[in-house]
N, C-alpha and C positions, 0 to 999 in steps of 0.2 A: 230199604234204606238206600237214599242215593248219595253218592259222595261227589262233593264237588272240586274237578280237577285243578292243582294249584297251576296260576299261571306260567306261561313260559315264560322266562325272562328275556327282551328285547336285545340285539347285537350290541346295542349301547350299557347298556344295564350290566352285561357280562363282563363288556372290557372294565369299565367301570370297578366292576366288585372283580376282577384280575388284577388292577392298579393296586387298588386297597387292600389287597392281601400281599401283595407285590410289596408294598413300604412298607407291611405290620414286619416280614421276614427279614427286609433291610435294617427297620430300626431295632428287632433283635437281636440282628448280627453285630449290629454295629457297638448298641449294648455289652454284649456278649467277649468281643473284640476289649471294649473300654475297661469292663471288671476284669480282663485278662491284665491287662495291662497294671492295673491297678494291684492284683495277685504276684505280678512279676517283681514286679518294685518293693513290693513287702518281705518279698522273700529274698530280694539283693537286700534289704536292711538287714535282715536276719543274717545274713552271710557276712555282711560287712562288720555284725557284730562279731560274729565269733572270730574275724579279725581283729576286728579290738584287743579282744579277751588275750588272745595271744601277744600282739604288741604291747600290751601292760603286762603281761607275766614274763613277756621274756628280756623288758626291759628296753624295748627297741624304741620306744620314745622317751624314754629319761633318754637314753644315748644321742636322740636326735633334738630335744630339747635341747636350743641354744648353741649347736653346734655349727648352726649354717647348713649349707651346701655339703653330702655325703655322697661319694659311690658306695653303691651296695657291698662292697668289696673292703673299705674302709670301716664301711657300719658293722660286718658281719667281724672282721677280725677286733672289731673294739670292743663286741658281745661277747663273743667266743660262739659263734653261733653259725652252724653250717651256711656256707655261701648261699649255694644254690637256693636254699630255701627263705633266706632273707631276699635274693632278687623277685623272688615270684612273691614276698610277701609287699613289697615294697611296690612292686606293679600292682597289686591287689587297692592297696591305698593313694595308690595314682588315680585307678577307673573311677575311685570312689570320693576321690577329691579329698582325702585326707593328708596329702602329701603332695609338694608342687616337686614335677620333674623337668628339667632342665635337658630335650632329648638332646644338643648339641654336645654340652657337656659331660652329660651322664651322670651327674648328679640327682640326689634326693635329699627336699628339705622340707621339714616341720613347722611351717610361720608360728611365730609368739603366737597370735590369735588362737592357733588351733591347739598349742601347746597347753595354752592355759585349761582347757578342756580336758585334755587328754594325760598331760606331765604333771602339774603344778598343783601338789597336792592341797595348799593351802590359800589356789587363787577361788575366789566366788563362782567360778564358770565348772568348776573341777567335777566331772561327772564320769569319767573312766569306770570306777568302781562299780556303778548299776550293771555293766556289761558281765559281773560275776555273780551278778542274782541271777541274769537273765540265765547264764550258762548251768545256774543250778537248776535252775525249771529245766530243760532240756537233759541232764542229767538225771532229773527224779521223774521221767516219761511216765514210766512202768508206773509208778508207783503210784502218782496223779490220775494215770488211767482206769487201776482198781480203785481209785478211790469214788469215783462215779461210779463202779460195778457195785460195789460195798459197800455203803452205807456215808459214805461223803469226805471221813475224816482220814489225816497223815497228818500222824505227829511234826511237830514243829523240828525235836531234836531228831529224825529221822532225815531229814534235808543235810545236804552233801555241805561240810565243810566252806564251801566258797560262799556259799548264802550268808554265812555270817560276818564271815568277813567282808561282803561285797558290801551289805545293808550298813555297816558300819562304816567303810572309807563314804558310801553315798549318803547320807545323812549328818558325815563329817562334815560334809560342807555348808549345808544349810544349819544345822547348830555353830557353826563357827563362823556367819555371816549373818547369820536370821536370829539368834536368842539376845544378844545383847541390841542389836538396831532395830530392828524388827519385833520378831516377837514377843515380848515380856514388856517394853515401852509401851506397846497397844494394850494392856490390861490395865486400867485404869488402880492405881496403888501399888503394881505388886514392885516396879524396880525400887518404891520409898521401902519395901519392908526389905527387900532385899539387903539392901546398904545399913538399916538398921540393926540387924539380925533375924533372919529368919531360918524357923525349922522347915524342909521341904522335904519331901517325897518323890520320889520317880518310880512309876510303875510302868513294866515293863523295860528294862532299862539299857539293858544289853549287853554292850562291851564297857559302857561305863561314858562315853566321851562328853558327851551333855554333862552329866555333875561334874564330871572333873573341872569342864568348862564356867559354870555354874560359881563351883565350889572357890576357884580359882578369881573368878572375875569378882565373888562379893563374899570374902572372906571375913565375915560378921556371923556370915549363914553356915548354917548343917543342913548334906543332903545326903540320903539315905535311897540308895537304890534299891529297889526289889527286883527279882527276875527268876522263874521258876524253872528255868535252863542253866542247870548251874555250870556247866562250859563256859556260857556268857558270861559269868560271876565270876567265875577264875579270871576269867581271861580282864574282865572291868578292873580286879586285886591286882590284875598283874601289871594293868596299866597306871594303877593309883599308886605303884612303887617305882614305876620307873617315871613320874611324876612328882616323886619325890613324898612318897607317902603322908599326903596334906592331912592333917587331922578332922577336917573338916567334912569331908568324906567318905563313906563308908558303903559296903553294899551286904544285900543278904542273899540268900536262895530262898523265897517263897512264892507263892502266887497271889493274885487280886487279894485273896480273901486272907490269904495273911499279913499283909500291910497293917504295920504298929509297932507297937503301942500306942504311939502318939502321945498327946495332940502333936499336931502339925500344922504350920500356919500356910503353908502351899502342898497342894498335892498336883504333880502333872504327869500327864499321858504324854510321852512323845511317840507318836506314830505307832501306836501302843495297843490304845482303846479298841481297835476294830481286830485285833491279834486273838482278844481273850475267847475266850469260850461262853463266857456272860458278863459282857458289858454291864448293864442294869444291877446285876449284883457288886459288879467292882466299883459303880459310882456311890452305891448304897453305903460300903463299905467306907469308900474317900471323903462322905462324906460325916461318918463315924467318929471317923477320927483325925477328922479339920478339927482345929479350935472356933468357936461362935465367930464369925465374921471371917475365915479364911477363904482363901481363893482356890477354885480348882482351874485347871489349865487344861484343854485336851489337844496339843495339835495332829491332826490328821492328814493326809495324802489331798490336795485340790481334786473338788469334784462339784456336779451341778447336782439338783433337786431333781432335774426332770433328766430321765434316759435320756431324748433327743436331742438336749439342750449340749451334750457330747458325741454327738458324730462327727466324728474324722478329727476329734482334738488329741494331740499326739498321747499327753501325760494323760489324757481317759483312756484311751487304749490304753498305754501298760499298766496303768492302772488296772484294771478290769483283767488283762491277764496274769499279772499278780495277781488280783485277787483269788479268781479262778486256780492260779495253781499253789498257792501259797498261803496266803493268808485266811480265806473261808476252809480250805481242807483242815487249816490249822486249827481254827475256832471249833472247825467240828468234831475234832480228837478229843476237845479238854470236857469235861462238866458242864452242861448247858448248853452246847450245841447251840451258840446262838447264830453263828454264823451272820456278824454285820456284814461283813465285807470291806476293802476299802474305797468305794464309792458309794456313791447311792444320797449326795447332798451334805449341806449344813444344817437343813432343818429336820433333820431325824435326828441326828445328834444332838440338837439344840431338844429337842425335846425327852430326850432321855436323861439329859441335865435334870430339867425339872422335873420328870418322875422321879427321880432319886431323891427330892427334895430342895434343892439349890434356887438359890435366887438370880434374878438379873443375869440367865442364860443368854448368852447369844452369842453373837460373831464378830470378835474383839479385830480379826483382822484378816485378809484376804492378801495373800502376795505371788498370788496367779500359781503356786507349786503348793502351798499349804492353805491351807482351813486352821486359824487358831481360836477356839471356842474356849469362852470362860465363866465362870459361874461364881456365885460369894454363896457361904454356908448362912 
């Protein structure tokens, strides 16, 4: 057997394929360099959050809300709050452009603009409070990490305190800009029944703010919260007293499957549906105990159909890491282990509508942060 020897490669041929392995190693680096970069900046957000977190708990932008122009020395004695540690928090929120500093003067000040984001709990921009979910994922590390060792699930009521509170001031905002302008206008009938009188439902419901809201804005109606965290329930009792105990609404401690007696002429999910442990059986449920032609409602977290369709959109990332540390661990604790998540599109939701049985599924309204889905019995 003879073998035939491969050729030699010509002095041209070798610089050549030196060139070309030459750029593959540069555009690696250069790659390489780019996702770094990319890595660093994610993780100054992260850091910048848990600045946040601290500047809303210790007050240091209510103080700076509408005060103008502060020395750090001003600021910290009008907190009660150690010097030194307010000037380094105060530089921290300068590198990061959340603070304009004045170095001639040595002042630090809060623009309106940013205030309204970060101080103003009842402006439409008001988004502070997410920075105390995010501080609870980091808080339940450990316990998110057996939950991938272990079988998937962490109970919901196992979550550190500030999660509930956080999820509540950040949804405060969008139900208290989004339900009356927004959401519930795009459901074709439901604000005529509203003003009429209408029996409604909230599943999942929390602290309570949505019915209050609800109850409050179309006081013809009764809305009946459900929520099988009954911490949440106290704490919704405790706010529908300092609301001035409205008759009109009310709340329970149960879960999906307990929702009733009914009928009910609206039932809705606020940011709810992808929480449960079986979706599919709690629309089955909802839609038990609608009266013949009621409305269900589900609004959900904004998200695309196709995976790709979210790379590098900001609210699909934390989306996606909520989901990840919070919301599927949660679903995967309760009965049915459905684990939706909360992304993954409109039309898987829109399609569990109609397994459940409902009519005229589909996607009442899109306002780039929410997914509002609605369906008639």
């Amino acid at each position: 057997m003879t073998t035939t020897p491969k050729p030699t490669p010509s002095p041209t041929e070798a610089t050549e394929a030196a060139q070309v392995a030459a750029q593959a190693a540069e555009a690696a680096q250069a790659g390489t360099e780019a996702f770094l970069g990319r890595v660093v900046t994610d993780f100054a957000g992260a850091s910048s959050a848990l600045m946040t977190v601290l500047g809303d708990r210790l007050g240091l932008y209510g103080a700076m809300a509408g005060a103008g122009p502060v020395s750090a020395a001003d600021l910290a004695k009008s907190t009660g709050l150690d010097p030194r540690l307010v000037t380094e928090w105060l530089a921290s929120q300068t590198v990061s452009e959340y603070v304009v500093h004045d170095p001639t003067a040595g002042t630090f000040e809060l623009p309106e603009t940013h205030a309204a984001v970060l101080a103003r709990a009842d402006s439409p921009a008001y988004l502070v409070g997410a920075g105390d979910v995010l501080a609870g994922h980091f808080l339940a590390l450990d316990d998110i990490e057996q939950a991938f060792r272990d079988g998937g699930g962490l109970d919901y009521g196992a979550q550190h305190p500030c999660v509930f509170s956080g999820i509540e001031r950040y949804f405060r905002t969008a139900y208290l800009h989004q339900i009356e302008s927004a959401w519930f206008p795009a459901v074709p009938g439901l604000v005529e029944r509203l003003e009429r009188g209408a029996r409604v439902a909230d599943v999942g419901s929390g602290h309570g703010v949505a019915d209050l809201l609800i109850g409050r804005k179309w006081p013809a109606s009764t809305v009946t919260g459900f929520d099988a965290h009954e911490p949440s329930v106290a704490q919704a009792r405790a706010k529908a007293i300092e609301a001035g105990s409205p008759g009109n609404v009310s709340f329970r401690v149960a879960d999906a499957a307990g929702i009733g007696p009914g009928p009910y002429d609206v039932v809705v999910f606020f940011d709810s549906l992808h929480d449960l442990g079986d979706p599919p059986a709690a629309l089955r449920r909802a839609h038990e105990v609608l009266a013949d032609g009621g409305i269900l409602v589900a609004v959900e977290p904004w998200s695309t159909d196709r995976l790709e369709d979210g790379i590098g959109h900001p609210t699909v990332r934390i989306g996606y890491a909520s989901s990840t540390a919070l919301c599927t661990p949660g679903s995967l604790a309760q009965p049915g282990q459905y684990g939706l998540g909360t992304q993954g599109g409109p039309a898987r939701r829109i399609q569990l509508l109609a397994e459940a049985g409902f009519r005229e599924a589909g996607l009442a309204a899109d306002t780039g942060f929410n997914l509002v889905l609605a369906a008639v019995k």
